[in-house]
N, CA, C and O atoms as a DFTB+ gen file, in Angstrom:
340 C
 N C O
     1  1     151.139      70.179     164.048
     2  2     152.525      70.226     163.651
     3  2     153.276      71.247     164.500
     4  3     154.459      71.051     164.779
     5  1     152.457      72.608     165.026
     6  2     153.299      73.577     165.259
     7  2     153.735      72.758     167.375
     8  3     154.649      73.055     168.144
     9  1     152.687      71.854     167.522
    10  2     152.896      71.505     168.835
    11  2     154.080      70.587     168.980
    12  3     154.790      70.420     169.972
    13  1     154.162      69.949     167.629
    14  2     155.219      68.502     167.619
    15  2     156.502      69.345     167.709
    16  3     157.377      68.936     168.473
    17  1     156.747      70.661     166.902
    18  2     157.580      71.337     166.798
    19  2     158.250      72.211     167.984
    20  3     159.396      72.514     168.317
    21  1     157.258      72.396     168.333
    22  2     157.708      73.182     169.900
    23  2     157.591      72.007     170.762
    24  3     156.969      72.501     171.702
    25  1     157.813      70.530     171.129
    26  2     157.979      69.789     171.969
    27  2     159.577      69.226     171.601
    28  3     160.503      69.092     172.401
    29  1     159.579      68.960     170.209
    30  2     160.850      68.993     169.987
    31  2     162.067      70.125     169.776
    32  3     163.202      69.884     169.367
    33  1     161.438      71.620     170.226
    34  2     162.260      72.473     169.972
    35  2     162.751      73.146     168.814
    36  3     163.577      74.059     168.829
    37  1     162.204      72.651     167.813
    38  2     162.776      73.145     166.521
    39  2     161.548      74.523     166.204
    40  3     160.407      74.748     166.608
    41  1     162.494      75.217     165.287
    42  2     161.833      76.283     164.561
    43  2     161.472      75.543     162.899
    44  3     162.070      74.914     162.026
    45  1     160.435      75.963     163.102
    46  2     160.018      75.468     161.265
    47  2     158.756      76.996     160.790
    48  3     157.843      77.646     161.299
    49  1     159.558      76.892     159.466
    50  2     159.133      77.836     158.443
    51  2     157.368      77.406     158.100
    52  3     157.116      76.201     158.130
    53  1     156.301      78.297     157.814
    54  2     154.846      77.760     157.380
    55  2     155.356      76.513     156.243
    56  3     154.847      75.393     156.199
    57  1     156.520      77.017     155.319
    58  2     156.389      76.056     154.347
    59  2     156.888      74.559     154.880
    60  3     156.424      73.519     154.414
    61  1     157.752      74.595     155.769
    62  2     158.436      73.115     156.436
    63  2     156.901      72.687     156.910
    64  3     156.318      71.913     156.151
    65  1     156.287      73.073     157.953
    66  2     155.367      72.924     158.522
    67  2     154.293      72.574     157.369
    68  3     154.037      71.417     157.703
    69  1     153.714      72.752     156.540
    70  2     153.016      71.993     155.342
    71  2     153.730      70.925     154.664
    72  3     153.079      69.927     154.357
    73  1     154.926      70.976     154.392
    74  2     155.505      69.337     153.960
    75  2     155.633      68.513     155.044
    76  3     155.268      67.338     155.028
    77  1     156.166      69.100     156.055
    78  2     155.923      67.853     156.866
    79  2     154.545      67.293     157.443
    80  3     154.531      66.289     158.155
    81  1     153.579      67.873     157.158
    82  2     152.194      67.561     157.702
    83  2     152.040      66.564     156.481
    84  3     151.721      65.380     156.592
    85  1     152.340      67.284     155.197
    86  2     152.141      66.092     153.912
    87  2     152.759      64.857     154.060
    88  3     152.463      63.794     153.515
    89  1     153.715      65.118     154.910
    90  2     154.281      63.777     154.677
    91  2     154.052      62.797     156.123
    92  3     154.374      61.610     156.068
    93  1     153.595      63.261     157.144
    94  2     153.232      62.665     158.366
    95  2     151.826      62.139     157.424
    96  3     151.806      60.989     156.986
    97  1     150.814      62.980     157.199
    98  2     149.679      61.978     156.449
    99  2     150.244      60.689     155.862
   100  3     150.033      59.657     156.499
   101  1     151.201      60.596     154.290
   102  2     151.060      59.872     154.156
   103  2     152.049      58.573     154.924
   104  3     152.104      57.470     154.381
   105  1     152.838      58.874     156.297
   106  2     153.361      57.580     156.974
   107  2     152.484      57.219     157.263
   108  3     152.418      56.006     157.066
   109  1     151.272      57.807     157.863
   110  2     150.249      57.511     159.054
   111  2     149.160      56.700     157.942
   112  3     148.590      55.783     158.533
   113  1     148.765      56.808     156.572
   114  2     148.330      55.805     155.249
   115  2     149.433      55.002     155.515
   116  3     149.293      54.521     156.640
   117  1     149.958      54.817     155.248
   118  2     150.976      53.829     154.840
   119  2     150.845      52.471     156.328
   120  3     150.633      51.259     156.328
   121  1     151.079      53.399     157.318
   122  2     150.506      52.637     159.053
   123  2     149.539      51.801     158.873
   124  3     149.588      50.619     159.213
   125  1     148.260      52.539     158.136
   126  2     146.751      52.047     158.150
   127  2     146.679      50.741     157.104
   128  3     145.851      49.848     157.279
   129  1     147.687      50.728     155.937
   130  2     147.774      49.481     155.264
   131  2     148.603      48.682     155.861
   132  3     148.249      47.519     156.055
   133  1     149.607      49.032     156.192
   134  2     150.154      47.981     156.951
   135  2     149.474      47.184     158.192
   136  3     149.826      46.027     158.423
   137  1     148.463      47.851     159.007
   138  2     147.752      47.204     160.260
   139  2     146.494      46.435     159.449
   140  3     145.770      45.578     159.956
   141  1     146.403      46.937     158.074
   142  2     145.506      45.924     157.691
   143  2     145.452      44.607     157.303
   144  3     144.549      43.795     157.103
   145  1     147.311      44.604     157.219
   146  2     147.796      43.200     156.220
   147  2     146.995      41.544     157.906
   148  3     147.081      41.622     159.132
   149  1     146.559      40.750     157.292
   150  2     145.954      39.908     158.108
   151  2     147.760      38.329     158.005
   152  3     148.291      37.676     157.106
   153  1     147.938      38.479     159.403
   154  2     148.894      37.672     159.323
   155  2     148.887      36.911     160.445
   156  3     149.942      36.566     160.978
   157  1     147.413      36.493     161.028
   158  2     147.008      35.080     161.246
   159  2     147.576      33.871     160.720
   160  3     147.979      33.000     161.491
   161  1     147.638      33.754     159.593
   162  2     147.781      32.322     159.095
   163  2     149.660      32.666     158.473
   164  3     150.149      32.498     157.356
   165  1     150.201      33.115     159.592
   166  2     151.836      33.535     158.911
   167  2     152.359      31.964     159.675
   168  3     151.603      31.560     160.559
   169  1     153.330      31.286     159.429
   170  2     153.758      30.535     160.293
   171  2     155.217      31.487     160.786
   172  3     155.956      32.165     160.072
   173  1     155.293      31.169     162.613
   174  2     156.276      31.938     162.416
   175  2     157.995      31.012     162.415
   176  3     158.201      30.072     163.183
   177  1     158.754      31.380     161.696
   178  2     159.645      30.834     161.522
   179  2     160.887      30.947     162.115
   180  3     161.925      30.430     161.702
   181  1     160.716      31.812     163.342
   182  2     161.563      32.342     164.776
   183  2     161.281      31.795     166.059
   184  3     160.212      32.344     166.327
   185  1     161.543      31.115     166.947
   186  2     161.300      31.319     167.911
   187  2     161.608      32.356     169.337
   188  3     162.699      32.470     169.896
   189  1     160.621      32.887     169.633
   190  2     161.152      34.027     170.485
   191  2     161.461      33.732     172.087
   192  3     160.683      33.482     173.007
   193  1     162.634      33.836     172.062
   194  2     163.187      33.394     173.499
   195  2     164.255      34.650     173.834
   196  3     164.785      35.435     173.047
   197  1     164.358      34.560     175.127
   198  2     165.854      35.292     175.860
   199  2     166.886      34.379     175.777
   200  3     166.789      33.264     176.290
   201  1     168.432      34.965     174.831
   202  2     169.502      34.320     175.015
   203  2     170.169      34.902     176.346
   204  3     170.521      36.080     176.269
   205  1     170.382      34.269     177.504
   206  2     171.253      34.689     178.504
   207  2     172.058      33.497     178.622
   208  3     171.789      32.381     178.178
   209  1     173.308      33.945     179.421
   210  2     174.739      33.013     179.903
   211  2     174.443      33.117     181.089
   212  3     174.003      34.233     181.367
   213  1     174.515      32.233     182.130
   214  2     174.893      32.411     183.579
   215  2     176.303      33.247     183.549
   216  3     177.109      33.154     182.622
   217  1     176.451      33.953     184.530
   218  2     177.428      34.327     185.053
   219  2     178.175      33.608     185.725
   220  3     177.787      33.058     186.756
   221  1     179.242      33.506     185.305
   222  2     180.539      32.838     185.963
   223  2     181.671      33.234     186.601
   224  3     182.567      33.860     186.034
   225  1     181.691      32.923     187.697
   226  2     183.265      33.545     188.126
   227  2     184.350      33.020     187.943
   228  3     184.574      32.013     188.615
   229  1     185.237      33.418     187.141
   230  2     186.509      32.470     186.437
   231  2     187.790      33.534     187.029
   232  3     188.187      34.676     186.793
   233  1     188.092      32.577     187.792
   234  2     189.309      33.501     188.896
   235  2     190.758      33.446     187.626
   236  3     191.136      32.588     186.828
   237  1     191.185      34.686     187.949
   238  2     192.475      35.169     186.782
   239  2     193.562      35.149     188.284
   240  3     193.391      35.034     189.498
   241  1     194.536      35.304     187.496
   242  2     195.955      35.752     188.006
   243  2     196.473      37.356     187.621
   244  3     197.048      37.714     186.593
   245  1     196.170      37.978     188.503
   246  2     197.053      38.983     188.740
   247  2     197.887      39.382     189.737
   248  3     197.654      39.123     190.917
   249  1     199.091      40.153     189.266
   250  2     199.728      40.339     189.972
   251  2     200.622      41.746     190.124
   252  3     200.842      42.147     188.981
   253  1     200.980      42.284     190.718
   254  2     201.860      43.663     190.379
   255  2     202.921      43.719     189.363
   256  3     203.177      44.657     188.608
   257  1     203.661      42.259     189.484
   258  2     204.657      41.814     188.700
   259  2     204.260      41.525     187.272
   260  3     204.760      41.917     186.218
   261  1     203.271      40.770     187.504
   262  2     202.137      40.271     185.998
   263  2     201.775      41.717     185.418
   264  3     201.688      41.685     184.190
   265  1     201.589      42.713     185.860
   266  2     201.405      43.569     184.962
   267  2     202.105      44.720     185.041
   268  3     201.475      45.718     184.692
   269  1     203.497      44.922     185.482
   270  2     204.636      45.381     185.312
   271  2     205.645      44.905     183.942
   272  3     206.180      45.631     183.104
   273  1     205.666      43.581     184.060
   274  2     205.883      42.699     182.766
   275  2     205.117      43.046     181.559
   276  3     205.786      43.232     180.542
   277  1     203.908      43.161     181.484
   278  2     203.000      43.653     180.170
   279  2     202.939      45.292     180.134
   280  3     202.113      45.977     179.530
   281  1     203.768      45.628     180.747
   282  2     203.053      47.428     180.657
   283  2     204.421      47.617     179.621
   284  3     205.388      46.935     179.281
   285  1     203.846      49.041     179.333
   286  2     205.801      49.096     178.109
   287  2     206.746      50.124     178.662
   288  3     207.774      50.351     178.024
   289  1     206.561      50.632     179.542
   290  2     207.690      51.358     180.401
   291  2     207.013      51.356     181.854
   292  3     205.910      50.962     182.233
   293  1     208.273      52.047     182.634
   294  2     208.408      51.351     184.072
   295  2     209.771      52.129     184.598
   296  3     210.831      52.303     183.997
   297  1     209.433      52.479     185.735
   298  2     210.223      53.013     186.311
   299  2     210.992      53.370     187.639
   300  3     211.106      54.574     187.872
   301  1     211.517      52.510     188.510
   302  2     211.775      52.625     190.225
   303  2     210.360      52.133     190.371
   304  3     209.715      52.654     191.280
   305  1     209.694      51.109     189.544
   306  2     208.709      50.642     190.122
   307  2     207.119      51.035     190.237
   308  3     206.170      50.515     190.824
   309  1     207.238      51.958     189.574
   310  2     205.939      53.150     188.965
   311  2     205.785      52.614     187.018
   312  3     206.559      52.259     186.130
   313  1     204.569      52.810     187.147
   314  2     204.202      52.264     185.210
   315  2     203.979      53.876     184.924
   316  3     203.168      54.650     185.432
   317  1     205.213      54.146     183.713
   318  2     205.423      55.567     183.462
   319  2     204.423      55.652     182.029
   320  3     204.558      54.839     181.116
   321  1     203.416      56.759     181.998
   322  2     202.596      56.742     181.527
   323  2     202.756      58.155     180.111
   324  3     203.923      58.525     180.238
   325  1     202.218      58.852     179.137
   326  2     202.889      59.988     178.638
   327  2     201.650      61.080     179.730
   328  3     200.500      60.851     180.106
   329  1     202.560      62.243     179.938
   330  2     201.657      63.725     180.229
   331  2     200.643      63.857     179.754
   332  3     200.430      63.760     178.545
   333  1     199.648      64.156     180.782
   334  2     198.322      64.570     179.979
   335  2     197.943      65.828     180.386
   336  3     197.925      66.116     181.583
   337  1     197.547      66.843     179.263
   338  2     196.942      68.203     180.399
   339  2     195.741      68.395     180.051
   340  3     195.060      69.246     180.625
């Protein structure tokens, strides 16, 4: 415990360091029943595949004007934006 603790950086008290050992035992039981469950005869009811899209190139319209028109202020031709510091 005191190694898991100093890899992750934390400070732990003797008493943290005994509950959490109590309680790493019982995930690590809990692991050992679970790897025991036999699920051979599961049917599986997923099929496991990769969903991918081809990539497409779908040509847009832009234009300086096209998005001079959608901006909300504008000015001698500059898109006036608020101050930022």
């Amino acid at each position: 415990m005191e190694h898991l603790a100093e890899l992750a950086r934390i400070e732990l008290s003797e008493e943290e360091k005994v509950d959490l050992l109590r309680d790493m035992k019982g995930i690590l039981e809990y692991v050992k029943v679970i790897d025991s469950v036999d699920v051979g005869n599961v049917d599986a009811k997923y099929e496991l595949r990769n969903v991918f899209r081809e990539d497409v190139l779908e040509p847009r319209d832009f234009s300086l004007e096209l998005i001079k028109e959608q901006f909300p202020d504008s000015q001698d031709g500059f898109l006036k934006v608020k101050k930022i510091l």
